[in-house]
C-alpha positions in Angstrom: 0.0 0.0 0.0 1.0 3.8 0.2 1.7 6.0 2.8 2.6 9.3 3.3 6.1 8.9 5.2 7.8 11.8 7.3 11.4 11.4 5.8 12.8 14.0 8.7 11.8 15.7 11.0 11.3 19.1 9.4 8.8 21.8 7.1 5.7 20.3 5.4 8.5 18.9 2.1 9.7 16.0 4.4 6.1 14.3 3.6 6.5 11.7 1.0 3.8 9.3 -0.1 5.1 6.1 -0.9 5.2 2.5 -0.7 5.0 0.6 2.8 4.1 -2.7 3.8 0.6 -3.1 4.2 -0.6 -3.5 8.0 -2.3 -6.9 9.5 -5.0 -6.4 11.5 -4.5 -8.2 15.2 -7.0 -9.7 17.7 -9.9 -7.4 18.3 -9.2 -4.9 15.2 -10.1 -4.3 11.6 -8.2 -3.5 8.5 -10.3 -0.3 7.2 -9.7 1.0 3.6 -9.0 4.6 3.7 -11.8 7.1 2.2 -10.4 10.1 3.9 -8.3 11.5 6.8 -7.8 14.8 8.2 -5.5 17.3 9.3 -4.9 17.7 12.7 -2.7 20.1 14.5 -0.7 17.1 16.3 0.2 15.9 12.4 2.2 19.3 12.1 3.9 18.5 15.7 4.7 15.2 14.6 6.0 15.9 11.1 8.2 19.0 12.9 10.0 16.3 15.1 7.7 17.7 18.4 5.1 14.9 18.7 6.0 11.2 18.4 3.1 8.6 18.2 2.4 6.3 20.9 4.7 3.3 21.3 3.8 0.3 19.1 1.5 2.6 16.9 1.4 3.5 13.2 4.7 5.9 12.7 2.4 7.4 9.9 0.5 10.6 10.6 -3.4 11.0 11.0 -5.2 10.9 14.0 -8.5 10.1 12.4 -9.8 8.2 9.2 -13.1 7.4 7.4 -13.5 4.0 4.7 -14.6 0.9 4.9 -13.9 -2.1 6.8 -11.9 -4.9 4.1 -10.5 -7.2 7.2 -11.2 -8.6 10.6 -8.6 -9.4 12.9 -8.4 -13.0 15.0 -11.7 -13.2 17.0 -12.8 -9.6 15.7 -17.1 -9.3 16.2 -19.5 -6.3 15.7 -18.4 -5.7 12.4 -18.7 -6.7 9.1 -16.5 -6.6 6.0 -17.6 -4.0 3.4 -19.1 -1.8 6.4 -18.6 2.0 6.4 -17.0 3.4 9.4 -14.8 5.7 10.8 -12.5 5.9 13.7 -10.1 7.9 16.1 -6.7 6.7 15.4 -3.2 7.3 17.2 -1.4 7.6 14.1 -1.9 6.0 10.8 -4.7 7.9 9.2 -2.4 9.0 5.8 -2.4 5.7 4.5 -4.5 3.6 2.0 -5.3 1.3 5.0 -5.0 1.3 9.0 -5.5 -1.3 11.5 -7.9 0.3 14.0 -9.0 -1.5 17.7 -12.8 -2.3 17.2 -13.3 -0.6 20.0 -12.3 2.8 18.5 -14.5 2.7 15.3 -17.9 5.0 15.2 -20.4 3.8 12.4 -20.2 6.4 9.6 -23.3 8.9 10.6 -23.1 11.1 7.0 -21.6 11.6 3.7 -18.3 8.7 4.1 -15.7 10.9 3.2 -16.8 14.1 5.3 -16.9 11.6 8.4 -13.0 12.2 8.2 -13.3 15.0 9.8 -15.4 14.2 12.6 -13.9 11.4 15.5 -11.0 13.1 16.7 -12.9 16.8 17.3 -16.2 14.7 18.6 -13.8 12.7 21.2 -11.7 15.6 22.1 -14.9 17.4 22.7 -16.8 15.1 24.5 -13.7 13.7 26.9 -13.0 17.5 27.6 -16.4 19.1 27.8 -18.9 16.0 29.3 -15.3 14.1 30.9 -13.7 17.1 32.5 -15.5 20.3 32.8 -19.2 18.6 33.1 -20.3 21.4 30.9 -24.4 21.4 31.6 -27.7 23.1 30.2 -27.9 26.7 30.9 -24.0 27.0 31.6 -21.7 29.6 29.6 -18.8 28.3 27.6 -16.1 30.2 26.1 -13.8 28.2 23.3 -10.4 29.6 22.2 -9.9 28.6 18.2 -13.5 28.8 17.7 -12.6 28.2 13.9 -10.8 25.1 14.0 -12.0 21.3 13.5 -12.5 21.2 17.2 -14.0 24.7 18.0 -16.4 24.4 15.2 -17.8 20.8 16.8 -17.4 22.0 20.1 -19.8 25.5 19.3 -22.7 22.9 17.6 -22.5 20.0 20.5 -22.4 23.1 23.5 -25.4 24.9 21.5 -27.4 21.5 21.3 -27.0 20.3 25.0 -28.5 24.2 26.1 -25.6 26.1 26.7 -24.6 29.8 26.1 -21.3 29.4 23.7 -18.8 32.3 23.1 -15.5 31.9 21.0 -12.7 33.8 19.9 -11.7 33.5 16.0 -10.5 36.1 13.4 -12.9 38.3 11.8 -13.6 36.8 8.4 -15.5 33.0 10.6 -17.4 35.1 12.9 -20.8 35.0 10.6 -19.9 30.9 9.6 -19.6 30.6 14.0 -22.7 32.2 14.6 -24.6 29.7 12.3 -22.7 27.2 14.0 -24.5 28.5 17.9 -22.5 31.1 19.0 -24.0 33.5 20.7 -21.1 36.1 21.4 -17.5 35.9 18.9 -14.6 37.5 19.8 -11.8 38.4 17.5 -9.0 38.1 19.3 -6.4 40.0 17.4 -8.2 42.9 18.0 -10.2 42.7 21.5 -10.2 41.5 25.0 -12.1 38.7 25.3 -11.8 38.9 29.2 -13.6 42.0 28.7 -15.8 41.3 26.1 -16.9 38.3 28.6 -17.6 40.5 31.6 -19.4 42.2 29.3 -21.7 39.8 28.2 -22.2 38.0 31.4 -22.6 41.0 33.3 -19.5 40.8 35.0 -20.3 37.0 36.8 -17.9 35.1 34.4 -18.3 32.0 32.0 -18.4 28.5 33.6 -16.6 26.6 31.5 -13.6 27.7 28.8 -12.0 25.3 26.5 -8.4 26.8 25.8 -5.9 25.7 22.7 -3.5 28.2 23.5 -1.9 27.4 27.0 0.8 29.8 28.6 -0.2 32.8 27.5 -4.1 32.5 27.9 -3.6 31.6 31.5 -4.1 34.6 33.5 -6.6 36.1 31.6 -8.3 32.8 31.1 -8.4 32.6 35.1 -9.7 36.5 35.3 -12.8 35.1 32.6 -13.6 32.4 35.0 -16.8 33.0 37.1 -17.1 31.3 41.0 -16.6 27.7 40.4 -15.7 27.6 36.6 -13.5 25.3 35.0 -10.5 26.0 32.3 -9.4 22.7 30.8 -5.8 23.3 28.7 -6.2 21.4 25.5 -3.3 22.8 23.6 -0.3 24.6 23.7 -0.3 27.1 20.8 0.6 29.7 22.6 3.2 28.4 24.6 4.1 25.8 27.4 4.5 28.6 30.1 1.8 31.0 31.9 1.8 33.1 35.8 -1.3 31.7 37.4 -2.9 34.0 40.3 -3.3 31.2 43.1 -5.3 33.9 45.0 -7.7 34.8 42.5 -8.0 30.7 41.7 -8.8 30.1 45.3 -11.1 33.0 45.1 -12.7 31.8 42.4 -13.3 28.3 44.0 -12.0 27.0 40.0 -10.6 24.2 38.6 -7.6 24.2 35.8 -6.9 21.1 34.3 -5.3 19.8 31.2 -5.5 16.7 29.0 -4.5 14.9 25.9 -6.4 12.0 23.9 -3.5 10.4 21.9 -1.7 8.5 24.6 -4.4 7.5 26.5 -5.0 3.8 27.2 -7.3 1.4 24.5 -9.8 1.3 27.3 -10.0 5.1 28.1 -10.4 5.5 24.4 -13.1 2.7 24.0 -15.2 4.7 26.7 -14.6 8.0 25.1 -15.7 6.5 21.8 -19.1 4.6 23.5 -20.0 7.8 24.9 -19.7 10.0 21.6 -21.7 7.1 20.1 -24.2 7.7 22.4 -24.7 11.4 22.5 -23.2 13.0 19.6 -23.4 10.7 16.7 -27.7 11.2 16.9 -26.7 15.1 16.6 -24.9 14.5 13.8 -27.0 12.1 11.9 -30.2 14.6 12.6 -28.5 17.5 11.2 -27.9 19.4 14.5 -24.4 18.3 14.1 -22.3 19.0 11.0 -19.2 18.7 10.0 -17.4 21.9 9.0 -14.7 21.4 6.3 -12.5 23.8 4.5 -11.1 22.3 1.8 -10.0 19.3 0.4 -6.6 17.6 -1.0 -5.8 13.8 -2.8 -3.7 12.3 -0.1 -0.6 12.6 -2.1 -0.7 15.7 -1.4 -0.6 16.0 2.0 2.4 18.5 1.4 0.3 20.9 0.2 -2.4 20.8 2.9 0.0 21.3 5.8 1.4 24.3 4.4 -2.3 25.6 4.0 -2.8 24.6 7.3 0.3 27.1 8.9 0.1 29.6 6.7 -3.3 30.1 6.7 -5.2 28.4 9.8 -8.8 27.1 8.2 -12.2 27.1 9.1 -13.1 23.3 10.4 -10.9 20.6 8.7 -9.0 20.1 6.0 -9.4 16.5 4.7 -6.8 14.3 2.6 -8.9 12.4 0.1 -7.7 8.6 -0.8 -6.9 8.7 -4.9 
């Protein structure tokens, strides 16, 4: 089969697609047939030399694929040859085919290849969101990178379970986020969002904010907080390092946490994956739910799309389409 293989560590021209051996699916996975996969931020890490995969996974990027099953592995049930699906991957995804734990496949709930774009932002969402912050009806959520695959999911799921969304974004996806649910959009190159959140709340704070940016969002991320609110640190964009106001925390009565999904265990990922089954994957099939997707690239040239991707950040995902 082919691949796309990071030669080097370095800039988007290390990606080469290419010949590799074709993978066997084990006990309790499938062989899927690649339809799609999508660009995630943690592909650029790992194609830069900053993000290496999981031991004993797929050196090949791609945290997330769409196809259908061709292959069960040794004692493999649930699924059926010839079945379209799509699953959260740790690595593997820009390939013509990926072994994939049973446990980590979703049924495909829409178009095949737009489904690409949909089980690493809908587990990511719903680990950090439902898992962590227990965001609930009625509460106020403020998302950082409102534009990207995971903002974009993370506005529609927040809107649909009852809650008051807010999100920063440049200026030219504020009209595409407020179609998505969001109520308030802040660009941040050009306001305060701590301000523009006191603002809007009437000075009481939001409950929940999920942050890509790390370091430098911390303090001000702390001063959006309301009494009892939760900031959960999905990224570091902005940098590994931040001054937190212990005072104003403990004032606050709030919670900061931070998490990652790639190198969590099979079994955390198998719960993750039951629960966005059971709550999202109706939004999506109804409509409520869509995914948002900038553009589209054959997998061959994966180049091309992570040089899109850094130059100019997109709105939802970008997609690498199997040729």
């Amino acid at each position: 089969m082919r691949a796309i293989v990071i030669r080097e560590p370095g800039g988007p021209d290390v990606l080469e697609w290419t010949e590799v051996p074709d993978p066997t699916p084990g006990p309790g996975e499938v062989l899927v047939d690649v339809a799609a996969s999508a660009v995630n931020r943690a592909d650029l890490l790992q194609r830069a030399g900053f993000y290496d995969p999981p031991p004993g996974t797929s050196p090949y990027p791609g945290l997330e694929c769409a196809g259908r099953v061709s292959a069960l592995g040794p004692g493999t049930t649930g699924w059926q040859v010839g079945q379209e699906v799509c699953a959260l991957l740790s690595g593997g995804g820009y390939a013509e085919r990926v072994a994939v734990p049973v446990g980590q496949l979703l049924p495909v709930p829409t178009d095949v290849v737009e489904s690409a774009a949909l089980p690493e932002a809908a587990c990511t969402v719903w680990s950090n969101l439902v898992g962590v912050a227990r965001l609930a009806a009625g509460e106020t959520l403020l998302i950082h990178g409102g534009g990207s695959g995971i903002g974009s999911f993370a506005i529609q799921f927040a809107a649909a379970l009852g809650a008051r969304v807010f999100a920063t974004a440049r200026k030219v996806k504020h009209d595409t986020l407020r179609e998505l649910g969001a109520e308030l959009v802040i660009d941040y190159t050009a306001e305060d969002f701590v301000e523009a959140v006191n603002t809007a709340t009437g000075g009481r704070g939001v409950d929940v904010i999920l942050d890509i940016q790390g370091g430098p969002y911390l303090p001000r991320n702390v001063a959006a907080l309301g009494v009892g609110g939760r900031l959960v640190v999905i990224g570091l964009q902005g940098g590994r390092r931040g001054e937190l106001d212990l005072g104003q925390l403990l004032y606050k009565r709030a919670t900061v946490a931070g998490t990652t999904l790639r190198a969590r265990p099979p079994a955390e990922k198998t719960e993750i994956v039951s629960g966005v089954r059971a709550a999202m994957w109706p939004l999506v099939a109804s409509g409520r739910i869509r995914p948002v997707i900038d553009r589209q690239f054959p997998m061959s040239q994966a180049a091309r799309a992570h040089e899109l991707v850094e130059q100019d950040p997109p709105l939802g995902k970008v997609l690498l389409v199997a040729e």
